[in-house]
MOPAC internal coordinates of N, CA, C and O (Angstrom, degrees):
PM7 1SCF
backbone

  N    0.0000 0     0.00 0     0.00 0    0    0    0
  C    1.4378 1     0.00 0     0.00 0    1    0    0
  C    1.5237 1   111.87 1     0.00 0    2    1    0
  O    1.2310 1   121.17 1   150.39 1    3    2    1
  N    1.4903 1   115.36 1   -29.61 1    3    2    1
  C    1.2856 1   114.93 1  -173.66 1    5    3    2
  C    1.7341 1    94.28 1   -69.75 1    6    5    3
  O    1.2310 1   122.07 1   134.95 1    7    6    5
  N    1.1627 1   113.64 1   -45.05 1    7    6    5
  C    1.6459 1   114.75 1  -155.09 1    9    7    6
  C    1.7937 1    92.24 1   -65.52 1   10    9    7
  O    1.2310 1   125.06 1   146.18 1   11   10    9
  N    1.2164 1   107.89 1   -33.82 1   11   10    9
  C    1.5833 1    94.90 1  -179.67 1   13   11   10
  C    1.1448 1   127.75 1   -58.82 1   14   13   11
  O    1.2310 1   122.08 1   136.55 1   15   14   13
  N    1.7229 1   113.63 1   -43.45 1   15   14   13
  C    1.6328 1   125.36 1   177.93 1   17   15   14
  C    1.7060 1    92.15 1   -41.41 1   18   17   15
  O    1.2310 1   119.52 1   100.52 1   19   18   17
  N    1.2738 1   118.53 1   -79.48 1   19   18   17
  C    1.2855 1   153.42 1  -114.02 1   21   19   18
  C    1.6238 1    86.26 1   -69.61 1   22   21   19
  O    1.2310 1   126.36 1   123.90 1   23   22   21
  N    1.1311 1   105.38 1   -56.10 1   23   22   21
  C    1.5861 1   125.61 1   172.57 1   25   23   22
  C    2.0759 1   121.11 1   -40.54 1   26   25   23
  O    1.2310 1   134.37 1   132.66 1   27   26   25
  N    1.6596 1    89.82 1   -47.34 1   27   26   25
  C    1.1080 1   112.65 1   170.20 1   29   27   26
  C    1.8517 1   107.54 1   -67.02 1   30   29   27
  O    1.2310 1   120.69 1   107.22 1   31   30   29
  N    1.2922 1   116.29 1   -72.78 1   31   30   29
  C    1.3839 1   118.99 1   166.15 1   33   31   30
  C    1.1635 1   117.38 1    -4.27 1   34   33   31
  O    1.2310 1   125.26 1   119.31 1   35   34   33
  N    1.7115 1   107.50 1   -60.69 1   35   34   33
  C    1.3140 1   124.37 1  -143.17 1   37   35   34
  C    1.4636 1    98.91 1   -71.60 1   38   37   35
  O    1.2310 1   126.88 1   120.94 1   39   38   37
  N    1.8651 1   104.37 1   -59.06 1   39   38   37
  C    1.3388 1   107.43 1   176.90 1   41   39   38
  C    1.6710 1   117.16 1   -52.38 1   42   41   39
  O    1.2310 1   118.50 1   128.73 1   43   42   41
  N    1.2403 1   120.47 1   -51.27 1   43   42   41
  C    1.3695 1   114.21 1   168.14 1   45   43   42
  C    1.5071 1   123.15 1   -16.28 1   46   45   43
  O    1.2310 1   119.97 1   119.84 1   47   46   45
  N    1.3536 1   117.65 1   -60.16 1   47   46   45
  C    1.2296 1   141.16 1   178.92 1   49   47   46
  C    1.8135 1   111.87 1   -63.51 1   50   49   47
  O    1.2310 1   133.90 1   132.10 1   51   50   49
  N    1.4080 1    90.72 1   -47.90 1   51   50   49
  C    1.6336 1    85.04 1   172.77 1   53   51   50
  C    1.6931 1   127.88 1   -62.81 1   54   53   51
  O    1.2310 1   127.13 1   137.76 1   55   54   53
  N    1.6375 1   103.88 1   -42.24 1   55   54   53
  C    1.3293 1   118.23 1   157.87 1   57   55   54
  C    1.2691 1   111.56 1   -29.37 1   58   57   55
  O    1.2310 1   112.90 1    89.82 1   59   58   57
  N    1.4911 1   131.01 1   -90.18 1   59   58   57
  C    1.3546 1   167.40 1   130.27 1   61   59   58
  C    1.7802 1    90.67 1    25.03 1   62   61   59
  O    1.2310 1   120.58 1   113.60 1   63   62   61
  N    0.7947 1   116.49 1   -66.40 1   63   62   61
  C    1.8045 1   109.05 1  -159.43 1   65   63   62
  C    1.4665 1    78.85 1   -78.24 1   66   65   63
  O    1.2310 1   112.33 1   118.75 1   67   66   65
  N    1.3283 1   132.07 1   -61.25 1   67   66   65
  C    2.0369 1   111.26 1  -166.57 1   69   67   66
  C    1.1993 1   125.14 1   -63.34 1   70   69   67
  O    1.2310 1   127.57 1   168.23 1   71   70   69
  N    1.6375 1   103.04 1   -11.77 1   71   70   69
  C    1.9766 1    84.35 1   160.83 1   73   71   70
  C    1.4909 1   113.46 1   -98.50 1   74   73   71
  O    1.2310 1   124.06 1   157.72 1   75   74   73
  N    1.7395 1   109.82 1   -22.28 1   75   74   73
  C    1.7990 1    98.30 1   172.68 1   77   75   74
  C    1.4538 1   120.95 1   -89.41 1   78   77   75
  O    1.2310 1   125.34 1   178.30 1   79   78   77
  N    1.3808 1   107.34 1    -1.70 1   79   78   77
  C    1.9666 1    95.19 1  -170.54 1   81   79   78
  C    1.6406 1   104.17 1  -140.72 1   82   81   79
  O    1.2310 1   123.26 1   160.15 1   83   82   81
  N    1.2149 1   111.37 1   -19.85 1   83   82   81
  C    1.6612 1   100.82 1   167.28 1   85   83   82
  C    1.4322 1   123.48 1   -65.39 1   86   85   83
  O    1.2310 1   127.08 1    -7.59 1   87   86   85
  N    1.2193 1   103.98 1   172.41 1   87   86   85
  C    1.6991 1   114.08 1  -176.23 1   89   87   86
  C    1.9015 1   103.78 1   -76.45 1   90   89   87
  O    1.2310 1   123.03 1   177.12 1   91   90   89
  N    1.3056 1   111.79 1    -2.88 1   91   90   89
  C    1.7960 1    95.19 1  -173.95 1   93   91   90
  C    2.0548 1    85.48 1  -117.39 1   94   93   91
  O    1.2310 1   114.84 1  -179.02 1   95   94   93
  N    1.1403 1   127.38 1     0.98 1   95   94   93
  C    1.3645 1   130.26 1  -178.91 1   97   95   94
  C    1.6965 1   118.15 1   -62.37 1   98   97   95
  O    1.2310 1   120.64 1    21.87 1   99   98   97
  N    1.1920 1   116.38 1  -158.13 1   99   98   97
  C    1.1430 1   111.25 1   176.15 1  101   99   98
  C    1.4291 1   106.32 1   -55.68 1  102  101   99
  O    1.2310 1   123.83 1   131.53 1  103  102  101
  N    0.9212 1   110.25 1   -48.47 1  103  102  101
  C    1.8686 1   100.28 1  -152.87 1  105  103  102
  C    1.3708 1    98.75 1   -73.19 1  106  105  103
  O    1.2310 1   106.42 1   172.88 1  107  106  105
  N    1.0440 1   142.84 1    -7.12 1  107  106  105
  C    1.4667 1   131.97 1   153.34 1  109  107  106
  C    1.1562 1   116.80 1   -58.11 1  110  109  107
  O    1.2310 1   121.78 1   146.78 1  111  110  109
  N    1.4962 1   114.20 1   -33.22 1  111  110  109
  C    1.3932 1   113.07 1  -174.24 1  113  111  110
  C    1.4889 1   101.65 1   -80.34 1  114  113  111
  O    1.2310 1   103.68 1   130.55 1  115  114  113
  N    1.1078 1   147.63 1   -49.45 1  115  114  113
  C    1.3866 1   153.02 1  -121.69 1  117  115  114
  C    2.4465 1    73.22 1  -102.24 1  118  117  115
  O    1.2310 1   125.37 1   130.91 1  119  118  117
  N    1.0683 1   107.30 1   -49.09 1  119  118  117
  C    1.3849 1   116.78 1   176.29 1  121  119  118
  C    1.6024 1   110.78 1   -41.51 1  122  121  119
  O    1.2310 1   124.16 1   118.73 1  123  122  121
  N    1.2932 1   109.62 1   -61.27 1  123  122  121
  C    1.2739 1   107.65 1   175.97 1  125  123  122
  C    1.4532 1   126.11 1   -89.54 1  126  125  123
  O    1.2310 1   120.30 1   171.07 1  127  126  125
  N    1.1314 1   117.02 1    -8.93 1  127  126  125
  C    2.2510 1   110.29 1   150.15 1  129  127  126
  C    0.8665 1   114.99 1   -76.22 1  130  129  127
  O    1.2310 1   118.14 1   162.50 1  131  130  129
  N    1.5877 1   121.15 1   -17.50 1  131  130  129
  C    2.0445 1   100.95 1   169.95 1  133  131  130
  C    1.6071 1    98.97 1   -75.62 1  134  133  131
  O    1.2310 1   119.03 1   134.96 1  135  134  133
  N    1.6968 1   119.46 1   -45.04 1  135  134  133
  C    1.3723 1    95.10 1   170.58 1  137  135  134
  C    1.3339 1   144.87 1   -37.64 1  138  137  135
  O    1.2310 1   122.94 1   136.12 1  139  138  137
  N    1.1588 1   111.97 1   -43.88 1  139  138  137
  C    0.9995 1   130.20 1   177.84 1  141  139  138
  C    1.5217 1   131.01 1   -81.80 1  142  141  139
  O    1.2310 1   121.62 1   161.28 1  143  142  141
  N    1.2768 1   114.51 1   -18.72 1  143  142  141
  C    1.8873 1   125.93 1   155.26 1  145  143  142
  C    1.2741 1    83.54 1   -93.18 1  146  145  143
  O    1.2310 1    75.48 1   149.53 1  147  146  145
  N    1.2828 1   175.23 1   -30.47 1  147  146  145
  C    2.1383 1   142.84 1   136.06 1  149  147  146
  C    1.0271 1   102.46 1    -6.44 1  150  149  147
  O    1.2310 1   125.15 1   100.42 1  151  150  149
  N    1.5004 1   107.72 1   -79.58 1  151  150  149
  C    1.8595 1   132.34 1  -144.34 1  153  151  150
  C    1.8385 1    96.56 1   -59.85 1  154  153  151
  O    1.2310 1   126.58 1   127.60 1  155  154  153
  N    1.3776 1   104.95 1   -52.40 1  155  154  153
  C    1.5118 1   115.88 1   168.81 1  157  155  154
  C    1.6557 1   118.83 1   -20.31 1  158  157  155
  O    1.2310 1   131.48 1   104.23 1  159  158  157
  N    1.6611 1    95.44 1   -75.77 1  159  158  157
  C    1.1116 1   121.60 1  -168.94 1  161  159  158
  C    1.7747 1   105.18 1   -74.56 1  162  161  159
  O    1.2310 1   108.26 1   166.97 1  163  162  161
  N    1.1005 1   139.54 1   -13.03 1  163  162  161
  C    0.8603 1   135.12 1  -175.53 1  165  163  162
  C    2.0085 1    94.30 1  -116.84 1  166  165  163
  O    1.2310 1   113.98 1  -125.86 1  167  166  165
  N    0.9770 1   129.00 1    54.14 1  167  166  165
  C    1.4495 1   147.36 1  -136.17 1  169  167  166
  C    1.4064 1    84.26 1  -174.76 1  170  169  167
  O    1.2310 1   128.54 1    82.37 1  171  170  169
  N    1.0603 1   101.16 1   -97.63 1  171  170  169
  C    1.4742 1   120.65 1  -176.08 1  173  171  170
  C    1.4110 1   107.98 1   -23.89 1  174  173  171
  O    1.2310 1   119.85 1   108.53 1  175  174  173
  N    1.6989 1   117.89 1   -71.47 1  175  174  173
  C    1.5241 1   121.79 1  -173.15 1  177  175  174
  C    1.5438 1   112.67 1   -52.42 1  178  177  175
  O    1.2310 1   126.62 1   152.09 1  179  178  177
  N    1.6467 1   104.87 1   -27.91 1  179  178  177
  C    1.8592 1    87.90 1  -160.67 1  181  179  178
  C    1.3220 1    89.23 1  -101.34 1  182  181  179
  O    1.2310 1   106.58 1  -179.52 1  183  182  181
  N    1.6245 1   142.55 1     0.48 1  183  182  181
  C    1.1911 1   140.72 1   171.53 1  185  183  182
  C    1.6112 1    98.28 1   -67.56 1  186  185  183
  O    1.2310 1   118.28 1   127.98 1  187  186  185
  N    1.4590 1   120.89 1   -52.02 1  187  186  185
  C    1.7394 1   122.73 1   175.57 1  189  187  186
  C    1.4929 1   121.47 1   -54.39 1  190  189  187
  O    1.2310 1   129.62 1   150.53 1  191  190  189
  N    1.2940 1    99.07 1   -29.47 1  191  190  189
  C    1.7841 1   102.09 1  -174.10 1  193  191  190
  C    1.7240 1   105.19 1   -94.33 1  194  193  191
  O    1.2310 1   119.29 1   176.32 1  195  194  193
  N    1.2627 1   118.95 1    -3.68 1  195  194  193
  C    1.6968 1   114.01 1  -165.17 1  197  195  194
  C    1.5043 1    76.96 1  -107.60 1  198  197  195
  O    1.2310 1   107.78 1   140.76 1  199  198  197
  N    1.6056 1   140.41 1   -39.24 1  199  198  197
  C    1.3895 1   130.96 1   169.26 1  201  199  198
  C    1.3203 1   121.00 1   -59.73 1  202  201  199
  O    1.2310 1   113.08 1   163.03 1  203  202  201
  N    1.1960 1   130.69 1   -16.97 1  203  202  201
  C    1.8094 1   142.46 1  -177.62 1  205  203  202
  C    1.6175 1    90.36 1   -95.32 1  206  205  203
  O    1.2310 1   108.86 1   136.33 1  207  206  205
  N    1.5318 1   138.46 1   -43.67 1  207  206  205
  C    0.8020 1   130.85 1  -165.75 1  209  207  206
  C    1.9861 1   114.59 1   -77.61 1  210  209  207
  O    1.2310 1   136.45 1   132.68 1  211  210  209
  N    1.4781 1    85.75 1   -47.32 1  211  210  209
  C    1.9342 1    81.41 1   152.71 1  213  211  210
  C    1.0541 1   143.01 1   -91.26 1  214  213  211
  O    1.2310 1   128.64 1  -176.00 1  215  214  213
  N    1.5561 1   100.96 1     4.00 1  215  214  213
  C    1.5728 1    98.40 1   149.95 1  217  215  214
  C    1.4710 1   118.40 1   -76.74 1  218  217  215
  O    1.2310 1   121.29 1   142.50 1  219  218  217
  N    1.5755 1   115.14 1   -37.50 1  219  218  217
  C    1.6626 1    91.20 1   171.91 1  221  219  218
  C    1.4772 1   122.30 1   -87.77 1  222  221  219
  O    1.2310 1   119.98 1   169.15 1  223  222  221
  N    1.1904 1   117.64 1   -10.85 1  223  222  221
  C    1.7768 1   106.99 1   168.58 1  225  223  222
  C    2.1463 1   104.63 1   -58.31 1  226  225  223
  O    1.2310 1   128.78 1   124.95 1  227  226  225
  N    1.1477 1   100.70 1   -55.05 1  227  226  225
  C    1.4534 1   100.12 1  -177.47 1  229  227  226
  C    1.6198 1   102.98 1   -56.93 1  230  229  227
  O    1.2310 1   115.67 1   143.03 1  231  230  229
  N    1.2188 1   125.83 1   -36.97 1  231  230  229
  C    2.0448 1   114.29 1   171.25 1  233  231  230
  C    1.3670 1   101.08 1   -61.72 1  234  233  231
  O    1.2310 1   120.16 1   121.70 1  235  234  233
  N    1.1303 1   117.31 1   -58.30 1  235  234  233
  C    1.4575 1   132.15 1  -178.86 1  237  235  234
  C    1.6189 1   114.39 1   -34.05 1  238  237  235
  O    1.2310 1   112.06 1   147.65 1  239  238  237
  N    1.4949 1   132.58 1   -32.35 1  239  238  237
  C    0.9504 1   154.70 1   171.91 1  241  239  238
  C    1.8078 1   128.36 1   -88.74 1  242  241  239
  O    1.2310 1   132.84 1   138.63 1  243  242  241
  N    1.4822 1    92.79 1   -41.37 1  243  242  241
  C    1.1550 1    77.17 1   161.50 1  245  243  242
  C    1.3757 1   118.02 1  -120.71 1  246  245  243
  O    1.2310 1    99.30 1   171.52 1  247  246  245
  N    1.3059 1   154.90 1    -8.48 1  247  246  245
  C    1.3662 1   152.66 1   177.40 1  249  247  246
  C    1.5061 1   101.94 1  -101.16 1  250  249  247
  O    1.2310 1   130.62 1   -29.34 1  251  250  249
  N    1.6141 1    97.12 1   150.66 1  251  250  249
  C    2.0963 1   116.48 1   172.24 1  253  251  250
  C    1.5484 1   109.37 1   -81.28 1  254  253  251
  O    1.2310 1   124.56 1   167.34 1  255  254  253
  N    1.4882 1   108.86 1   -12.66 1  255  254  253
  C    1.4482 1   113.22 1  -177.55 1  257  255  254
  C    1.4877 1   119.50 1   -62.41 1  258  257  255
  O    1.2310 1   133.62 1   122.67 1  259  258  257
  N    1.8590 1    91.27 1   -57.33 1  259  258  257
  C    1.7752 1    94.71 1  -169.98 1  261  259  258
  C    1.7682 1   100.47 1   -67.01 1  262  261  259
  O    1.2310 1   127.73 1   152.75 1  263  262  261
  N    1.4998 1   102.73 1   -27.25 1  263  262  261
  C    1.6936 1    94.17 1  -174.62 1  265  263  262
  C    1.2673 1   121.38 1   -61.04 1  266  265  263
  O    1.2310 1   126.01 1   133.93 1  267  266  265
  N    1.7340 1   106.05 1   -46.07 1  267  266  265
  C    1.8782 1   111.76 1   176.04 1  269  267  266
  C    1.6871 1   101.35 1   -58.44 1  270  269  267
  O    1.2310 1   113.17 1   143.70 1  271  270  269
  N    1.2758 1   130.52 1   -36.30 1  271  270  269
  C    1.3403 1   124.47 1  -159.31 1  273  271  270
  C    1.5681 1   100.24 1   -67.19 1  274  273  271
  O    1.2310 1   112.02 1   135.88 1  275  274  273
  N    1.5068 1   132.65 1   -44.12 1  275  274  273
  C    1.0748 1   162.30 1  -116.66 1  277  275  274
  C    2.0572 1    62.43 1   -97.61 1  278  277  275
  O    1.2310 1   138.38 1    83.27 1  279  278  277
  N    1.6186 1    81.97 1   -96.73 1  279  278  277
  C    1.5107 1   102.63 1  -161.58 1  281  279  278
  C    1.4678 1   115.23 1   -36.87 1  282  281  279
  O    1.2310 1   112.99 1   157.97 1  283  282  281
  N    1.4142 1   130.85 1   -22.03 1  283  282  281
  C    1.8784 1   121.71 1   169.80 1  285  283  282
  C    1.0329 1    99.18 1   -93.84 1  286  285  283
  O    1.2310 1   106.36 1  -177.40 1  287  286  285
  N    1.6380 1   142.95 1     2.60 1  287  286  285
  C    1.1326 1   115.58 1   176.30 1  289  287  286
  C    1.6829 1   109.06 1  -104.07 1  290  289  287
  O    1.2310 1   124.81 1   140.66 1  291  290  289
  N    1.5936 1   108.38 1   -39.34 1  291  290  289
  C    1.5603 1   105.47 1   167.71 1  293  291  290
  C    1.3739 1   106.68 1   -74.27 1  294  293  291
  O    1.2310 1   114.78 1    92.56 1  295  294  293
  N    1.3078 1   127.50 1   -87.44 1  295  294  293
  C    1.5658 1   143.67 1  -179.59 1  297  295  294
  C    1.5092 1   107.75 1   -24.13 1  298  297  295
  O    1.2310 1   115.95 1   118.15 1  299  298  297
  N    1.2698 1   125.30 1   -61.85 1  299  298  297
  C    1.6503 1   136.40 1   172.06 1  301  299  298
  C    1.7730 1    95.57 1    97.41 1  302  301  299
  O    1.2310 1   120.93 1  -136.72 1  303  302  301
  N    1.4805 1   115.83 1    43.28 1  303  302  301
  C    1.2142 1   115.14 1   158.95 1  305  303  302
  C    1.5308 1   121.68 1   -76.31 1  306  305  303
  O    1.2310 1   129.38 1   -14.89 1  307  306  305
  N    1.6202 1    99.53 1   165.11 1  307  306  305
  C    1.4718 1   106.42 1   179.12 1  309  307  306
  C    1.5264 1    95.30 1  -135.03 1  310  309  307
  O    1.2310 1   122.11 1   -19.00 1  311  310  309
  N    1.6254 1   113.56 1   161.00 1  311  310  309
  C    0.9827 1   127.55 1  -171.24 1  313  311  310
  C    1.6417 1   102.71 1   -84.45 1  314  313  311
  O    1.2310 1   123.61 1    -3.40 1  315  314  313
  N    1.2131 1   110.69 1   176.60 1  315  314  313
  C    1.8085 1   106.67 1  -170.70 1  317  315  314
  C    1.8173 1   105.79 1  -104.16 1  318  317  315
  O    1.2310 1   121.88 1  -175.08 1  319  318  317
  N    1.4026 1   114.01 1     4.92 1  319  318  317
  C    1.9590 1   125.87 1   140.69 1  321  319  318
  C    1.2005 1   121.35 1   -75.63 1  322  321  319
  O    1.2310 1   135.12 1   150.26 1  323  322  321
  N    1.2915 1    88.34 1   -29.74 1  323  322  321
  C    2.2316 1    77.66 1  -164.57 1  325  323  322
  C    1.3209 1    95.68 1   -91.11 1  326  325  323
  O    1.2310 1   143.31 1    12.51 1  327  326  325
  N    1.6762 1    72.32 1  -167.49 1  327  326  325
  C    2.0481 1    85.94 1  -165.41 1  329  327  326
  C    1.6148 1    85.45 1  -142.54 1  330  329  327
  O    1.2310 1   124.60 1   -35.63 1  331  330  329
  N    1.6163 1   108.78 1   144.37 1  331  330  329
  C    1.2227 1   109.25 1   166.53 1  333  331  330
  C    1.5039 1   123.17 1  -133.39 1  334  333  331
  O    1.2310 1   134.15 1   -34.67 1  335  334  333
  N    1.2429 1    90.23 1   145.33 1  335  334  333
  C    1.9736 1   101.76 1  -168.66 1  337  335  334
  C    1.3100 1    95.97 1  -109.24 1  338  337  335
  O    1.2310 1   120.46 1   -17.09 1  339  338  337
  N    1.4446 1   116.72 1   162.91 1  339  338  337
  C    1.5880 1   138.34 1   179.84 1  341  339  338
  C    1.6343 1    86.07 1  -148.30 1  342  341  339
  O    1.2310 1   130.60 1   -65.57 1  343  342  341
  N    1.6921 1    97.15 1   114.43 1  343  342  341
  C    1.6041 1   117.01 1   149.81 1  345  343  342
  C    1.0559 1   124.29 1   -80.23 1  346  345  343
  O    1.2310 1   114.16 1   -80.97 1  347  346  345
  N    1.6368 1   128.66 1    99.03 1  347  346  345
  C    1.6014 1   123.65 1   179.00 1  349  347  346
  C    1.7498 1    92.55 1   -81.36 1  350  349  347
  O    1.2310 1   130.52 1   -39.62 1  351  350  349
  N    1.3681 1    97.31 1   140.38 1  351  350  349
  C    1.8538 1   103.95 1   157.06 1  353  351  350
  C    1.1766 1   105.33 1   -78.78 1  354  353  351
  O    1.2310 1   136.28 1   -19.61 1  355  354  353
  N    1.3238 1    86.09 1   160.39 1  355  354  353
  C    2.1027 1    93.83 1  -172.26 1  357  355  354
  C    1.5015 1    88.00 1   -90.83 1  358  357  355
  O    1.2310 1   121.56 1   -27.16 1  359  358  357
  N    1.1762 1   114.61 1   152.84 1  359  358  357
  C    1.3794 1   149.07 1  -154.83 1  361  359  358
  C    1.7077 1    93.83 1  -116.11 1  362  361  359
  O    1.2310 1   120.95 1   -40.25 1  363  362  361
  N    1.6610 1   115.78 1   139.75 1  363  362  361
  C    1.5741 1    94.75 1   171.47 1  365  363  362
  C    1.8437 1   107.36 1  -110.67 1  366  365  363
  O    1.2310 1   121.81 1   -16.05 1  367  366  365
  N    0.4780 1   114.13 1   163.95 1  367  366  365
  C    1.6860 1   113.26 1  -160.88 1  369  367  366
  C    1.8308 1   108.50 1   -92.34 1  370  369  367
  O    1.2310 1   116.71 1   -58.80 1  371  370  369
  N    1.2482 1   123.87 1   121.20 1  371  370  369
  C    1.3758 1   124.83 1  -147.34 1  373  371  370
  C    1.9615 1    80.45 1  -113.39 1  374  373  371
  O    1.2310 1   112.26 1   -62.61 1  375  374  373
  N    1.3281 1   132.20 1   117.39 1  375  374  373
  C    0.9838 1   123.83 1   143.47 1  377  375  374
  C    1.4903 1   142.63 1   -57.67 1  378  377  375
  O    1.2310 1   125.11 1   -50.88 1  379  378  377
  N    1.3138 1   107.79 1   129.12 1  379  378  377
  C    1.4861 1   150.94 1  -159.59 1  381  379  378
  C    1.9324 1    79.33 1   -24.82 1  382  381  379
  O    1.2310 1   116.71 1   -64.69 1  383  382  381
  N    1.6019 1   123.86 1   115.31 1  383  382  381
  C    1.6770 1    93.68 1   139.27 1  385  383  382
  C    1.3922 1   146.22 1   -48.02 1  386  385  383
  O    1.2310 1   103.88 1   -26.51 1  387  386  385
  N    0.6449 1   147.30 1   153.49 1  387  386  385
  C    1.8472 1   149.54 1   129.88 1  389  387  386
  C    0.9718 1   113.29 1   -22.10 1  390  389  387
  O    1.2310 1   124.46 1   -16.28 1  391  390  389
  N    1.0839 1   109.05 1   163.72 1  391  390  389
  C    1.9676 1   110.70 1  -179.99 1  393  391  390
  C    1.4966 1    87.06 1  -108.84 1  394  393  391
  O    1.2310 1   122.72 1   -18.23 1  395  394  393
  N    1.6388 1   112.40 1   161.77 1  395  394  393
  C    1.0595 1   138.45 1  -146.68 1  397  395  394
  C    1.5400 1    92.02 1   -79.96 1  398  397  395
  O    1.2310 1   123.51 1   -35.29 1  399  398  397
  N    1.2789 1   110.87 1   144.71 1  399  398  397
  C    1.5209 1   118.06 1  -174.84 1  401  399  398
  C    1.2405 1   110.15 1  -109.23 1  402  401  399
  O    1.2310 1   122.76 1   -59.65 1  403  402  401
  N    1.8675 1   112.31 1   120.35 1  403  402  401
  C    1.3369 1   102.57 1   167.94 1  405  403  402
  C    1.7478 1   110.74 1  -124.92 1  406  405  403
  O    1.2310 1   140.50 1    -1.47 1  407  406  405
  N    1.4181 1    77.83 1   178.53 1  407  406  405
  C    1.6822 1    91.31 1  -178.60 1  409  407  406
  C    1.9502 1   126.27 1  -100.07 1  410  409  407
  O    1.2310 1   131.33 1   -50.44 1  411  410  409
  N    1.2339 1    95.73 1   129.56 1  411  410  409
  C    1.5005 1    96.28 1  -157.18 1  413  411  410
  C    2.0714 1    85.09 1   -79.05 1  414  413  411
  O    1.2310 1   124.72 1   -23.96 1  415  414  413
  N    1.6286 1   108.55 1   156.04 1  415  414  413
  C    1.1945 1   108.85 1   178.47 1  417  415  414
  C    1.2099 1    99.85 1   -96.29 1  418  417  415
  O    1.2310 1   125.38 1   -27.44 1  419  418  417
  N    1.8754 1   107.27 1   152.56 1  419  418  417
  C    1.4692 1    95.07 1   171.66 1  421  419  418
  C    1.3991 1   120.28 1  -112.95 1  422  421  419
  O    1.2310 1   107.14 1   -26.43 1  423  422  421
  N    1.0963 1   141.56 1   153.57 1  423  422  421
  C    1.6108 1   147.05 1   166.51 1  425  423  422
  C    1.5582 1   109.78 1   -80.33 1  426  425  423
  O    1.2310 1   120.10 1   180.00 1  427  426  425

């Protein structure tokens, strides 16, 4: 009877360390729900940006607005009313350096 406890014990203990200290134990688990609130959350972000993105293909399709906006802001078109100006800043004028000065050796 003793050898049975003891036996029992033993396994107890063996149990016991593979769910707290092996590689498939808790901490695998606790390992893979942070993965998985990541994967979530990064779920989440590209689920918001593929919805912003069909919202503008569908503007894009049906209104001249998002298209003209599109086209003067990439393309840099103008409509055939307007008129377009380019403000250069004045630049201040840096005189010419010198050429590099050297020193003749002497004998």
């Amino acid at each position: 009877m003793k050898w049975f406890a003891a036996v029992l014990v033993v396994l107890t203990l063996l149990l016991q360390y593979r769910v707290w200290l092996s590689d498939d134990g808790t901490r695998d688990v606790v390992r893979l729900r942070t993965s998985v609130e990541d994967q979530r959350s990064a779920n989440a972000e590209l689920a918001r940006r593929n919805g912003q993105l069909a919202a503008e293909v569908a503007d894009l399709k049906k209104g001249m607005s998002a298209l003209e906006e599109r086209a003067r802001s990439e393309l840099g078109m103008v409509a055939s009313n307007e008129s377009f100006f380019q403000v250069v800043p004045r630049t201040v004028a840096v005189p010419a350096a010198a050429g590099p000065r050297t020193r003749t050796a002497q004998r």
